[in-house]
C-alpha positions as CSV (number, residue, x, y, z in Angstrom):
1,X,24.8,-2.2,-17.9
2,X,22.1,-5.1,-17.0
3,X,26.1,-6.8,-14.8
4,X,26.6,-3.6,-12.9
5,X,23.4,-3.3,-11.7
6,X,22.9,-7.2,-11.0
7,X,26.0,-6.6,-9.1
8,X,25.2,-3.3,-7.1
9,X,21.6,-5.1,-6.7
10,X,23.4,-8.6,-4.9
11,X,25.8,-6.5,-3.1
12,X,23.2,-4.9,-1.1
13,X,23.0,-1.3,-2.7
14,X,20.1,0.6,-2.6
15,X,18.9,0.8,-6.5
16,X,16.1,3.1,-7.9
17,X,12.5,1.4,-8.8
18,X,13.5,1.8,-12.1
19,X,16.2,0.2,-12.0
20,X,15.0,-2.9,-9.6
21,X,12.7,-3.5,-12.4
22,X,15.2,-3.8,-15.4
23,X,16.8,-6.0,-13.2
24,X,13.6,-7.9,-12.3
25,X,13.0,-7.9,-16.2
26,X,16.3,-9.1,-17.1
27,X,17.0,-11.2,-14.3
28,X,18.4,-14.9,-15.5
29,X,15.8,-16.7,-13.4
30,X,11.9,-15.4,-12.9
31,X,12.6,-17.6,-9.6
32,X,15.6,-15.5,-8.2
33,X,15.0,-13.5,-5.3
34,X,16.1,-10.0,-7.4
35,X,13.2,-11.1,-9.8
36,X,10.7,-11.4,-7.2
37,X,11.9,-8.5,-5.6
38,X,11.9,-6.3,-8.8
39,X,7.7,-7.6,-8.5
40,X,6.8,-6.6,-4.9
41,X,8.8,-3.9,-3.9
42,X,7.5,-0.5,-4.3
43,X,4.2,-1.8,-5.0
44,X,0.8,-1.4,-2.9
45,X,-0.3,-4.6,-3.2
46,X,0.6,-7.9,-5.6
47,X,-1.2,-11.3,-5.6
48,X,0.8,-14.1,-6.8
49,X,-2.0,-17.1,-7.4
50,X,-2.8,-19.6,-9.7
51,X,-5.0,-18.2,-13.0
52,X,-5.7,-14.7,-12.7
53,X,-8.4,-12.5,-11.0
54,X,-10.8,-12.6,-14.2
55,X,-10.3,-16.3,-14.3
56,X,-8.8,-17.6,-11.4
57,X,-8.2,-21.5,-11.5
58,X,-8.2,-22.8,-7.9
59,X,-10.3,-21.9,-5.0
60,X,-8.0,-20.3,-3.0
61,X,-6.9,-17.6,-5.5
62,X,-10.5,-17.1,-6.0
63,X,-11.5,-16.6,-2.5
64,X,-8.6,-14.0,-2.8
65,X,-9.8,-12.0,-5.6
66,X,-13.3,-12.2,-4.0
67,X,-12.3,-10.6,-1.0
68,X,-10.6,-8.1,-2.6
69,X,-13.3,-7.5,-4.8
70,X,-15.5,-7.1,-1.5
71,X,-13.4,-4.4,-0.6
72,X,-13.7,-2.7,-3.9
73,X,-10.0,-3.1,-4.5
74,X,-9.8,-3.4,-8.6
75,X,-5.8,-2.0,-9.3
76,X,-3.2,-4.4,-8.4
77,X,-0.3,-6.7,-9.5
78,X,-0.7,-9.9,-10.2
79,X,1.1,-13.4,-11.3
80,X,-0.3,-16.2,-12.6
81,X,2.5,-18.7,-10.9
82,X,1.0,-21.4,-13.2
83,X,2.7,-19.6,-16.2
84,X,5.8,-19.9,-14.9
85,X,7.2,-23.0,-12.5
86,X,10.3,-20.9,-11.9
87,X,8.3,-18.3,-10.3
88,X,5.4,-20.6,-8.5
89,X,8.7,-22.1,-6.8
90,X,10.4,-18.8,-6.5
91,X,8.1,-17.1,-4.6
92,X,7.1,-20.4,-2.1
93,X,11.5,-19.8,-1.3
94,X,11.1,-16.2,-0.8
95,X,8.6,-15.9,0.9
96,X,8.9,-19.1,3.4
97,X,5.4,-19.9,2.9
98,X,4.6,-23.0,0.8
99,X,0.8,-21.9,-0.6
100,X,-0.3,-20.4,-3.1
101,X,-1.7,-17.4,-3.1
102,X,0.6,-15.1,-1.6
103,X,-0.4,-11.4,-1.3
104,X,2.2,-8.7,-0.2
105,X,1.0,-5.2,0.9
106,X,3.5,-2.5,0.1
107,X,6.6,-4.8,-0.2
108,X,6.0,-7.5,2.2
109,X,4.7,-10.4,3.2
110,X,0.8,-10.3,4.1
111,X,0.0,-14.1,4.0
112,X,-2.2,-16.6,1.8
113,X,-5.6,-17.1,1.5
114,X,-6.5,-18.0,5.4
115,X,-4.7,-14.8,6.7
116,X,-6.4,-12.4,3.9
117,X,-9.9,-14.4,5.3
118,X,-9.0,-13.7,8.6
119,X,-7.7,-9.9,8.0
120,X,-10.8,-9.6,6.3
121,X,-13.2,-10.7,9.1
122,X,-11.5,-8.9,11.9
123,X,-11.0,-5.4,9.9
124,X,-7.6,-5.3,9.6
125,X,-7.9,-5.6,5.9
126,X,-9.4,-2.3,6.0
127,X,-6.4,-1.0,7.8
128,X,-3.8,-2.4,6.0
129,X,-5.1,-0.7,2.3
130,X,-5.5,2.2,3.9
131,X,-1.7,2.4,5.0
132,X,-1.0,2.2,1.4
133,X,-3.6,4.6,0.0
134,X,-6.3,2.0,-1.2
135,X,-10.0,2.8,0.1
136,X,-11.8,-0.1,0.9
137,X,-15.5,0.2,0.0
138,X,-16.3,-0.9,3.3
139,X,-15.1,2.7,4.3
140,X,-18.0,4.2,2.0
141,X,-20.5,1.8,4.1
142,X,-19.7,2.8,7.4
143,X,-20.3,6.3,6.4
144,X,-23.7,5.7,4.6
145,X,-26.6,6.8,7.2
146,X,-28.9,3.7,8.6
């Protein structure tokens, strides 16, 4: 089963979540493009940085966690690429940038740690989790009384 769908999946058919994940799951590289895929798509938002976001190991993927903790944002996917060299290599190739962290809102590419700063400080972050469904608790402040 795992062939035919690796096979309907690289021929460009459109395959269920379900079944992008068995092949994301089963995939013979956690650096292949289908893996990756079978991670961000269908998904509101995924960090991929180095350590996690209770104990993330560079400063980058902390300012990352920060901001989304700022915004209140606590449920969402993410890698620790130092687990896995296929995958912190993987995801620089798929995504074409060569940082880590990389965040992707609803599928695609958002950016690194600069463009989440920068997203952040010109409200756009507030605006982009709210396409998605995610409130940012900045939201809840504007709406508090002076």
């Amino acid at each position: 089963m795992m062939n035919t769908l690796r096979k309907s999946f690289l021929n460009g058919h459109k395959l269920s979540s379900f079944s992008r994940i068995l092949v994301a799951r089963y995939s013979e590289s956690t650096g292949s493009k289908e893996y990756i895929d079978g991670l961000v798509k269908n998904k509101k938002l995924v960090v991929f940085m180095k350590g996690t976001p209770a104990a993330p190991r560079c400063g980058f993927s902390n300012a990352v966690v920060q901001i989304l903790d700022f915004h209140s944002v606590k449920q969402y996917d993410s890698y620790n690429v130092l687990e896995d060299e296929n995958l912190r290599q993987g995801i620089k190739e798929y995504s074409n940038w060569p940082t880590i962290p990389q965040v992707f809102i609803d599928g695609e590419f958002v950016g690194g740690c600069d463009l989440m700063l920068e997203m952040h400080k010109n409200g756009e972050l507030v605006d982009e989790l709210q396409k998605v469904g995610i409130r940012s608790a900045l939201l809840d402040k504007k709406d508090e009384p002076s």
